[in-house]
C-alpha positions as a printed NumPy array, in Angstrom:
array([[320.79 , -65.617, 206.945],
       [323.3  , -64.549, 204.506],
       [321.085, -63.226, 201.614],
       [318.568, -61.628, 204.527],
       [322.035, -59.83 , 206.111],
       [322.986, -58.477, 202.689],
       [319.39 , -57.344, 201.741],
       [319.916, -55.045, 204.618],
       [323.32 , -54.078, 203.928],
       [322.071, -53.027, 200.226],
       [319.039, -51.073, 202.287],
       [320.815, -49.188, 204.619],
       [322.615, -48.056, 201.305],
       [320.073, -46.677, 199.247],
       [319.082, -45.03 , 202.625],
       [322.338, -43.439, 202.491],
       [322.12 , -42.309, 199.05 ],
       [318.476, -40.618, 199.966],
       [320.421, -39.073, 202.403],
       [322.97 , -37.672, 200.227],
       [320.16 , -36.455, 197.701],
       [318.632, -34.714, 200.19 ],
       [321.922, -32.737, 201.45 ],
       [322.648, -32.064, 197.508],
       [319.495, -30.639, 197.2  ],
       [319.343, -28.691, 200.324],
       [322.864, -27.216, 199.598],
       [321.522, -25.974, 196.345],
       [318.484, -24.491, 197.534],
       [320.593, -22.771, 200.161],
       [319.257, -24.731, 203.109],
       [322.547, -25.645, 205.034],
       [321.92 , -26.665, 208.322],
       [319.194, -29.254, 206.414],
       [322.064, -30.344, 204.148],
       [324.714, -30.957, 207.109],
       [322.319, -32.652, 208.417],
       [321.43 , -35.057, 205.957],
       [325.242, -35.681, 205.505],
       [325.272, -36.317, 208.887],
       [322.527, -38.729, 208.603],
       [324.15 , -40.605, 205.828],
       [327.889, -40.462, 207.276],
       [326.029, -42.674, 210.457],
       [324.877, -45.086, 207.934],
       [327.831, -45.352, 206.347],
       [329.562, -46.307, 209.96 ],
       [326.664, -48.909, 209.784],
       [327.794, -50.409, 207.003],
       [331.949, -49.955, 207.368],
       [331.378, -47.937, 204.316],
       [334.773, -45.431, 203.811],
       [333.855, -44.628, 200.697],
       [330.654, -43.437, 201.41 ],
       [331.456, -41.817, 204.321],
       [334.355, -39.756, 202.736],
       [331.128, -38.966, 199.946],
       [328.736, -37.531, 203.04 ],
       [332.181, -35.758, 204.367],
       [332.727, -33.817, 200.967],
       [328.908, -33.166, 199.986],
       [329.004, -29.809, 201.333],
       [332.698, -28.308, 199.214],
       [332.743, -24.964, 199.639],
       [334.461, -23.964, 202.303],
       [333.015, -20.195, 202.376],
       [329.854, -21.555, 203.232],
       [328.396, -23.214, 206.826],
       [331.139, -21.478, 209.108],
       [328.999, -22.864, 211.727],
       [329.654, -26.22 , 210.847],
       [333.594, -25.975, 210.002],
       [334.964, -27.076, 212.921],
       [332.251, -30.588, 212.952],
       [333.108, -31.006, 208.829],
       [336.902, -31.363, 209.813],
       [335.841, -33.728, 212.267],
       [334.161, -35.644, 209.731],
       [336.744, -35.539, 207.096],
       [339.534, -36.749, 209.782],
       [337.119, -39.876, 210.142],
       [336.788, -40.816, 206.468],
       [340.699, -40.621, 206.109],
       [340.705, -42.808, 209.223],
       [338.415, -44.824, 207.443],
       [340.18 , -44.941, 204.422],
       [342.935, -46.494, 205.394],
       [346.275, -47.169, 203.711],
       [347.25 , -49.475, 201.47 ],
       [349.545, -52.727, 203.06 ],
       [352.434, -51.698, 200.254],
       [349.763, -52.447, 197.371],
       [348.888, -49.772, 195.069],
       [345.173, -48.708, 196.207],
       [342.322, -49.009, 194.444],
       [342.023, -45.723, 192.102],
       [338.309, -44.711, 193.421],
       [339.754, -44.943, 196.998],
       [342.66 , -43.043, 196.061],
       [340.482, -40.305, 194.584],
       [338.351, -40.017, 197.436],
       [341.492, -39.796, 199.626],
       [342.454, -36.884, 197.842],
       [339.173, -35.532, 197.635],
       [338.751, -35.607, 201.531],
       [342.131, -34.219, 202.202],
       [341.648, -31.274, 199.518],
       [338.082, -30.588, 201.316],
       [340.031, -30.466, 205.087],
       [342.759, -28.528, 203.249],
       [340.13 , -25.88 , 202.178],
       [337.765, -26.145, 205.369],
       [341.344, -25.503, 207.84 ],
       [341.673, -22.268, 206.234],
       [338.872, -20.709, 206.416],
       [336.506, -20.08 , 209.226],
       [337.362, -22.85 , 211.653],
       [339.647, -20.776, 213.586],
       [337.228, -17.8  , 213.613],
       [334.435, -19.821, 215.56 ],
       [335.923, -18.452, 218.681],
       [336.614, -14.626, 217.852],
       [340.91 , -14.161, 217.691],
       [340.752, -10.499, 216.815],
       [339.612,  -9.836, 220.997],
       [340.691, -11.163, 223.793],
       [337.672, -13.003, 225.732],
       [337.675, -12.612, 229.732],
       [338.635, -15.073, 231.829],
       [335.315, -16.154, 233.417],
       [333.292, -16.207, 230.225],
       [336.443, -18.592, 228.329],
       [336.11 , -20.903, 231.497],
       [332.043, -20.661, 231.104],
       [332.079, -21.599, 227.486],
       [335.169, -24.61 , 228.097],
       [333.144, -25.949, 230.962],
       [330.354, -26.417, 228.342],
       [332.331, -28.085, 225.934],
       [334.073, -30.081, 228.517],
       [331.145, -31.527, 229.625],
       [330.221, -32.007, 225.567],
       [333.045, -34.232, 225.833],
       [333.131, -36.705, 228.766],
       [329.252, -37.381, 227.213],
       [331.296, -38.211, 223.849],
       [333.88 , -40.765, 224.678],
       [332.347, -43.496, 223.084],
       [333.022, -44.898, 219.903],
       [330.094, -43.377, 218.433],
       [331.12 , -40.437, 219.775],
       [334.378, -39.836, 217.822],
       [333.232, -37.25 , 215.511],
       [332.047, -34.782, 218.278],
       [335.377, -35.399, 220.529],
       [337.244, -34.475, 217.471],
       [335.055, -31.358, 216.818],
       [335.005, -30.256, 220.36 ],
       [339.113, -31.052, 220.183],
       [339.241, -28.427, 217.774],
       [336.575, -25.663, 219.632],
       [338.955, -26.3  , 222.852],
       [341.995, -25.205, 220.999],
       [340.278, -22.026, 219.119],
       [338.736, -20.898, 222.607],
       [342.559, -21.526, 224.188],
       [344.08 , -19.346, 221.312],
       [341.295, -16.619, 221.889],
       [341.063, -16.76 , 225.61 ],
       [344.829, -16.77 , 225.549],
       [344.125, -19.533, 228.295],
       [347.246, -22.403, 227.78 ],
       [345.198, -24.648, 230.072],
       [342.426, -25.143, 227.787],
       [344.674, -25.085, 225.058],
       [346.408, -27.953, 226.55 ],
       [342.86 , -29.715, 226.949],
       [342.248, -28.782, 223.384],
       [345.443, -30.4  , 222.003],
       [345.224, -33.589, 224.174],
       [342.206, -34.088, 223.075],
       [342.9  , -33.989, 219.306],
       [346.129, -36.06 , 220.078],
       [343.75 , -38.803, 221.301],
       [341.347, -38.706, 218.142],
       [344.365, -38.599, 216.086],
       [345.251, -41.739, 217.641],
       [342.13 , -43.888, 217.876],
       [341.272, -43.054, 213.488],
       [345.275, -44.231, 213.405],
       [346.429, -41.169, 211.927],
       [350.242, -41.07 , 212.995],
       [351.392, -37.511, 211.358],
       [347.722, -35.847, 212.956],
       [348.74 , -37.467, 216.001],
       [352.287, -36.51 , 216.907],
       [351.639, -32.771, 215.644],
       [348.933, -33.055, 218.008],
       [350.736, -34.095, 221.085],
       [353.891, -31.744, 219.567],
       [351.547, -28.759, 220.082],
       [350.967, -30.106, 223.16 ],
       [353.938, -30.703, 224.906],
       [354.674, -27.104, 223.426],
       [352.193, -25.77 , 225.906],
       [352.75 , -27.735, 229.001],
       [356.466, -26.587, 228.557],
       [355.03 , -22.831, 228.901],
       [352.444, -24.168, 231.815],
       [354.767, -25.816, 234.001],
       [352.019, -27.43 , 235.648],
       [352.945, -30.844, 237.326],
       [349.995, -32.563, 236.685],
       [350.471, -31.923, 232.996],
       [353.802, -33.005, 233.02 ],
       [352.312, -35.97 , 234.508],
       [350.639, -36.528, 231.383],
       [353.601, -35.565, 229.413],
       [355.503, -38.155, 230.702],
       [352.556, -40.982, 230.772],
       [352.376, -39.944, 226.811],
       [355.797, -40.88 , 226.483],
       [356.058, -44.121, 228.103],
       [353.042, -44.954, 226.381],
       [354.464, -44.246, 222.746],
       [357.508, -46.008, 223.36 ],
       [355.517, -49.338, 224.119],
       [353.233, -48.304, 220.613],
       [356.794, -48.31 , 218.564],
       [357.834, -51.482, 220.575],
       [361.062, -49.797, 222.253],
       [360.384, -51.975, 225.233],
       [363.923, -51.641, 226.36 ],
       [362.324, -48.293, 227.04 ],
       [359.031, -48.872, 228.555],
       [359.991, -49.403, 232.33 ],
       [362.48 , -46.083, 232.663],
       [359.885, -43.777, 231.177],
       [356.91 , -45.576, 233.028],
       [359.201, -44.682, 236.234],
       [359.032, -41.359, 235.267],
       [355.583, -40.823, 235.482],
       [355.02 , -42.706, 238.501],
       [357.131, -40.204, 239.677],
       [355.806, -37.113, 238.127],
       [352.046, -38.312, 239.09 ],
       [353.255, -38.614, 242.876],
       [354.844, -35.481, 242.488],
       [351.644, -33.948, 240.979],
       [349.172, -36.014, 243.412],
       [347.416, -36.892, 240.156],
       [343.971, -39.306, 240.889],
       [344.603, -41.097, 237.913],
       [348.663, -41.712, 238.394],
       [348.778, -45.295, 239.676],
       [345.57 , -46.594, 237.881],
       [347.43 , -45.428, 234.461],
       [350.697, -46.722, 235.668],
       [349.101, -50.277, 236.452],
       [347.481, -50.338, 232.927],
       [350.829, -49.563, 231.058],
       [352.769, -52.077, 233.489],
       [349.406, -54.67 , 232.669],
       [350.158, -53.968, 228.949],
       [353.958, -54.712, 229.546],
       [353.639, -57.764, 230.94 ],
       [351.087, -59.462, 228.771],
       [353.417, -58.517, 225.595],
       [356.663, -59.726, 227.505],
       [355.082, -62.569, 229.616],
       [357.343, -61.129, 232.621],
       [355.889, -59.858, 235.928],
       [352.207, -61.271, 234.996],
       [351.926, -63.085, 238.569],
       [352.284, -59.829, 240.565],
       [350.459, -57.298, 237.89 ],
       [347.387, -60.262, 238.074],
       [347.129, -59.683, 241.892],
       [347.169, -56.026, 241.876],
       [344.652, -55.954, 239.089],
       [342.709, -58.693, 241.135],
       [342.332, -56.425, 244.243],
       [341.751, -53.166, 241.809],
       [338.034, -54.905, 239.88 ],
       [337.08 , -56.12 , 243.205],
       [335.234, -53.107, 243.742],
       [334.709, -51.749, 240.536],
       [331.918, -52.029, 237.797],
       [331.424, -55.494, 236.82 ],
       [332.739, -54.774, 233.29 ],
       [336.553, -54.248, 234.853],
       [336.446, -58.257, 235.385],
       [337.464, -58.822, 231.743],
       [340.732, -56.715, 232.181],
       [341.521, -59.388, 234.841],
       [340.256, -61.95 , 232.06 ],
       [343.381, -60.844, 229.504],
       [345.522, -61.105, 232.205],
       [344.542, -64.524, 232.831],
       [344.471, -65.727, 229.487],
       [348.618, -64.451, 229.046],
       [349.331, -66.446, 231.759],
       [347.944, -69.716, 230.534],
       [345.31 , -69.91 , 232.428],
       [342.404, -70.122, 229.478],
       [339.428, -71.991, 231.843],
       [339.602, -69.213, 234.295],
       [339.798, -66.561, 231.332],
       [336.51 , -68.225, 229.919],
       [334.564, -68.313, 233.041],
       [334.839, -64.391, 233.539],
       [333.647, -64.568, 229.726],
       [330.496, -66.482, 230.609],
       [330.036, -64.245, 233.522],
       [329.776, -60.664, 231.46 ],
       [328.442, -61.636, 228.616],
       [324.945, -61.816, 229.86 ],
       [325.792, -58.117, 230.947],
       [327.293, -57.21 , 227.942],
       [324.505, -54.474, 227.096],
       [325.067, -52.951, 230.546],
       [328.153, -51.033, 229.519],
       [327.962, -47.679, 229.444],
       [328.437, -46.85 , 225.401],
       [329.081, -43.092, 226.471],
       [332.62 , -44.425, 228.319],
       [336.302, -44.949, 226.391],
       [335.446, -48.951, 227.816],
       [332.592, -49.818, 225.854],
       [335.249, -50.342, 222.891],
       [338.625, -51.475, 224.672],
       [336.149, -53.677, 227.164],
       [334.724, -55.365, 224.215],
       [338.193, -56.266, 222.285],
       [339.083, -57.432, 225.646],
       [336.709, -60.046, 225.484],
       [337.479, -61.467, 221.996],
       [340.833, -62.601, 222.815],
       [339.237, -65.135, 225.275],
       [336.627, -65.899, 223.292],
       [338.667, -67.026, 220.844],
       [341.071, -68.929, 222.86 ],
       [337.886, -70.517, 224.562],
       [336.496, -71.472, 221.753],
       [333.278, -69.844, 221.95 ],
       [331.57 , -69.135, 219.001],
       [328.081, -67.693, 220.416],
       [330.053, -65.077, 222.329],
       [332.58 , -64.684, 218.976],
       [329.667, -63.865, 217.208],
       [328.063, -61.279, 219.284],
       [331.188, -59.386, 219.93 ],
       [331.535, -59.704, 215.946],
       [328.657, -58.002, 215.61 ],
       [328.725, -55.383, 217.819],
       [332.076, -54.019, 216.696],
       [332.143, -54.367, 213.013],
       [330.618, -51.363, 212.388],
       [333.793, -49.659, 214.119],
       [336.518, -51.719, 212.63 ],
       [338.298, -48.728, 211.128],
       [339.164, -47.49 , 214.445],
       [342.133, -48.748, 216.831],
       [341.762, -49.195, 220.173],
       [342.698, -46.346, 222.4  ],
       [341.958, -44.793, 225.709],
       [343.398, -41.016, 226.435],
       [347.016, -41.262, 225.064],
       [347.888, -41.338, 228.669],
       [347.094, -45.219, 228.613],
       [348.569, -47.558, 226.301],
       [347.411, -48.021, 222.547],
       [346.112, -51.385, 221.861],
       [346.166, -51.372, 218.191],
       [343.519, -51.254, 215.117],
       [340.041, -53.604, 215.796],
       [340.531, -55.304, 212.686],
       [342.67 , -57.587, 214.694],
       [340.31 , -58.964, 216.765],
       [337.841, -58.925, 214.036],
       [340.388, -61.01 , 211.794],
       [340.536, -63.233, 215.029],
       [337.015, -63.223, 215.842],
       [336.134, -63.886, 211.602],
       [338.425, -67.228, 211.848],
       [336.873, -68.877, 214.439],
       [333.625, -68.277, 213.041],
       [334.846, -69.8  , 209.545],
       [334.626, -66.841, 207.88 ],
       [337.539, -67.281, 205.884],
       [337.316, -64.054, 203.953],
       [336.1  , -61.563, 206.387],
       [339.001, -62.548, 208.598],
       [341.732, -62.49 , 205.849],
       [340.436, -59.188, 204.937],
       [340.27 , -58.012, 208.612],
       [343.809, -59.134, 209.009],
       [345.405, -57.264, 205.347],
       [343.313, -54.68 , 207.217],
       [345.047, -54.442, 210.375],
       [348.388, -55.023, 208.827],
       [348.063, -51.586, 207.28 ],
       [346.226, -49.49 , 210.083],
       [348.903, -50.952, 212.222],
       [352.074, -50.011, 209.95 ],
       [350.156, -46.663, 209.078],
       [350.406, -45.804, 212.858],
       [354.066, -46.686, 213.746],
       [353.132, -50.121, 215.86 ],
       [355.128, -52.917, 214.621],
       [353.937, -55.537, 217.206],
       [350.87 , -54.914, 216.327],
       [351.713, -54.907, 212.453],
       [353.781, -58.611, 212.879],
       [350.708, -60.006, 214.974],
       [348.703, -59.352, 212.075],
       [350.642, -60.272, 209.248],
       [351.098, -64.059, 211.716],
       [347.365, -64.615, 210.868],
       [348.332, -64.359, 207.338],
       [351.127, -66.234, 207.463],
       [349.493, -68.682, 209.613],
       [346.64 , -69.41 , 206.877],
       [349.111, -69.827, 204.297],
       [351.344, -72.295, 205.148],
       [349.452, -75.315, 203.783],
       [349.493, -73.909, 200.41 ],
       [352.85 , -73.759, 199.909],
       [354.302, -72.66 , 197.375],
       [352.483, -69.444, 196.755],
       [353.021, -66.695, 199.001],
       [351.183, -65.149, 201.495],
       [349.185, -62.756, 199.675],
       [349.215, -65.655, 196.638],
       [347.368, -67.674, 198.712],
       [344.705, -65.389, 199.895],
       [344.213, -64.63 , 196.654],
       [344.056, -67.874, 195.324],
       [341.192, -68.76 , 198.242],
       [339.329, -66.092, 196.811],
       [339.348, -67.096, 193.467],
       [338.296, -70.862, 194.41 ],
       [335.424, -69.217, 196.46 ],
       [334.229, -67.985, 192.828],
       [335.263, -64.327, 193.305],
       [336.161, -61.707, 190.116],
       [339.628, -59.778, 190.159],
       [337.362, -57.009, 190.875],
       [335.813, -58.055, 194.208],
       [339.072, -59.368, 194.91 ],
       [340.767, -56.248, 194.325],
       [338.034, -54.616, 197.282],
       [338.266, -57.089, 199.545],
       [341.694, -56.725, 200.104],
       [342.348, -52.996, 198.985],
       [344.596, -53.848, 196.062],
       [344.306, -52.615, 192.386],
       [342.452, -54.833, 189.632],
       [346.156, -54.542, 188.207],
       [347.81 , -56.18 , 191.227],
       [345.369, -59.101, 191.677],
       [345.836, -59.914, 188.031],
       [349.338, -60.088, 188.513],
       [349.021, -62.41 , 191.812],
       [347.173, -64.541, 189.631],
       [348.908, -65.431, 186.455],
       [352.053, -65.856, 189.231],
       [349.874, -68.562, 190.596],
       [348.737, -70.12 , 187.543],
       [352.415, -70.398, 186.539],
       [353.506, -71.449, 190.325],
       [350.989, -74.506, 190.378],
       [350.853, -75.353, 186.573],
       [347.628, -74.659, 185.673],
       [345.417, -73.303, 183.305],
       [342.804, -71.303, 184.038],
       [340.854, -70.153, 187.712],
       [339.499, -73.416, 187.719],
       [342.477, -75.334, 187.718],
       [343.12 , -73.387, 190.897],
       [340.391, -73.379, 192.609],
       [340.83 , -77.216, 192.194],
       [343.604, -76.858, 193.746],
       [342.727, -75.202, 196.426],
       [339.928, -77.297, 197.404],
       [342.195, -80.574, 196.926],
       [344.562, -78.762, 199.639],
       [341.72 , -78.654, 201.818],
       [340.547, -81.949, 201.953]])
């Protein structure tokens, strides 16, 4: 299975690179619609294959930023997804190609957020009123088909259309549409600065609005950031506040958003899960069958793991049936692999594996109006352990350590760094990191794959290395990987 899965890994890669040809080519002959295309092409491989690198390549194919002023708006998109992508580094010095294409990404949005992606919409005139609402109603509707995971890139181009037509139209309600909606890419890539300029710009507007169903949201946003940076102290006064504003505001979507956040609460603090479980019981009852496995998480907090598993069984025939066009299709899926893990379940561990590796450089969001529930590599580090994947999960877990810290979300950040910690401890004395490293050296790994896995320099895993030689008093890689294995046993 293994060589068969990475035969197809190293297939879907050439295909990329033919892609990548092709826009080169295209570019050069003056073709560019053929050559955004083909980038386009090879940035949905590269999603495939969890490939930053090779997205942030299909995301800078097309440099110059005087050229394609159709496309500006979708190459910022895509160029806000490879930094996603990219990640951080968990306080290691980076690898120096992913550094370079970092900085090659952010020059190319640097150059492409000058130029013509605020002339898409004309500024110089005023539109009217009824053709503004015309052309928002179109990309509106552009964007409730988009709220998928695979539909990131287009929410995050049509976030940017909203706020041009806003500025043009002079029209602060679409602007605010505009703004919320780049706030909530922003925050499901896990870019932090992006984010709160985003919702900055935003509560800028609904100050000017006044309208009470947008300080509804204003407030949700709040409450919901305070539970992100793990101010829990705060949590319940600002969640208050929203109740409040959505009554005031007769918002549809006030006490469903308030039960979510309070849902959130409770699982993290292990108070008030008796009372949230039977309002959430009474809420699925009548909703799509997917909704059970919110009910599932709840379970599973309170102890109650057999119950939590048989909701499992029950939607995982189904699991195809969600709708992939819907913000659930990625937060229902996590859902499941908390239970699947605590069950035990390693048919269902794998399936949910492999349906949302290709996405593990996201983080798990709704609208920022609903509570952030941190970057996918979690569950995937989760998920990769009870499989015995040993590596994928330590890598998923360095992974999720950095997305999490990267974002501002310390319980998210400590949860992660516990699966390190927790696979550690019986190789004592070597640290942490030591130890992951030295597991990777006993599975017959170079400095350099190492160095990959785990998005450190060649430099630093060197250095973790001749510390562990001199730690355990040996000699050479195979004195530790003897070690290791005598640990084991």
């Amino acid at each position: 299975m293994i060589p068969a899965f990475e035969n197809g890994r190293t297939d879907a890669a050439a295909r990329a690179r033919r892609h990548l040809d092709v826009a080169r080519a295209e570019a050069r002959g003056g073709s560019l619609d053929r050559s955004w295309q083909a980038c386009l092409d090879a940035a949905r491989v590269a999603r495939e294959l969890g490939d930053a690198e090779l997205l942030a390549e299909a995301a800078t194919v097309l440099a110059d930023p005087s050229v394609g002023w159709a496309t500006a708006v979708a190459r910022q998109a895509l160029c806000l997804e490879a930094l996603g992508m990219l990640g951080v580094p968990a306080g290691e010095a980076e690898s120096p190609s992913r550094q370079e294409w970092r900085e090659l990404v952010r020059t190319q949005l640097d150059g492409l957020s000058t130029g013509w992606a605020d002339r898409i919409v004309p500024a110089a005139a005023a539109l009217e009123r009824a053709e503004a609402e015309r052309r928002f109603l179109r990309i509106q509707t552009a964007y409730l088909h988009a709220l998928g995971a695979d539909g990131l890139p287009d929410r995050l181009a049509l976030g940017y259309e909203a706020v041009a037509l806003g500025r043009a139209a002079g029209d602060d309600h679409i602007l605010a549409w505009g703004w919320h909606w780049r706030a909530d890419s922003m925050q499901a890539l896990g870019l932090r600065a992006e984010f709160n300029h985003a919702i900055g710009e935003l509560f800028g507007v609904i100050e000017r609005l006044g309208s009470p169903a947008w300080i509804w949201r204003r407030e949700a946003i709040l409450a919901n950031v305070a539970l992100l940076e793990n101010r829990l102290a705060d949590v319940p006064m600002l969640a208050a506040s929203a109740r409040e504003a959505g009554r005031r505001a007769g918002a549809a979507d006030a006490e469903l958003f308030d039960l979510i956040l309070r849902s959130t609460l409770a699982q993290r603090t292990g108070a008030g899960l008796e009372g949230v479980e039977r309002e959430v019981r009474l809420l699925v009852a009548g909703a799509p069958l997917f909704a059970q496995g919110w009910r599932g998480e709840i379970l599973l907090a309170m102890g109650r793991v057999e119950e939590s598993a048989g909701i499992l069984r029950m939607l995982m025939p189904h699991l195809d049936e969600i709708p992939r066009d819907v913000h659930e299709w990625l937060v229902g899926h996590a859902a499941l692999c908390a239970i699947a893990v605590a069950a035990g379940d390693r048919p269902a561990a794998r399936r949910l594996h492999d349906v949302l590796a290709p996405f593990a450089h996201l983080h798990l969001t709704g609208p920022s109006t609903t509570p952030y529930g941190g970057p996918l590599a979690l569950p995937l580090a989760r998920l990769s352990a009870l499989l015995g994947d040993e590596r994928s999960a330590q890598r998923h877990a360095v992974e999720a350590v950095a997305r999490a810290e990267a974002m501002g979300a310390p319980w998210f950040a400590a949860t992660a760094s516990s699966l390190i910690a927790d696979s550690s401890r019986d190789l004592a004395p070597l640290s942490a990191r030591e130890a992951e490293v030295a597991r990777m050296v006993a599975q017959g790994l170079t400095n350099r794959d190492i160095a990959d896995a785990l998005f450190l320099s060649e430099r630093t895993v060197e250095q973790h290395v001749r510390s562990t030689l001199h730690k355990l008093d040996v000699k050479n890689r195979a004195g530790i990987a003897s070690w290791v294995t005598a640990k084991r046993s």
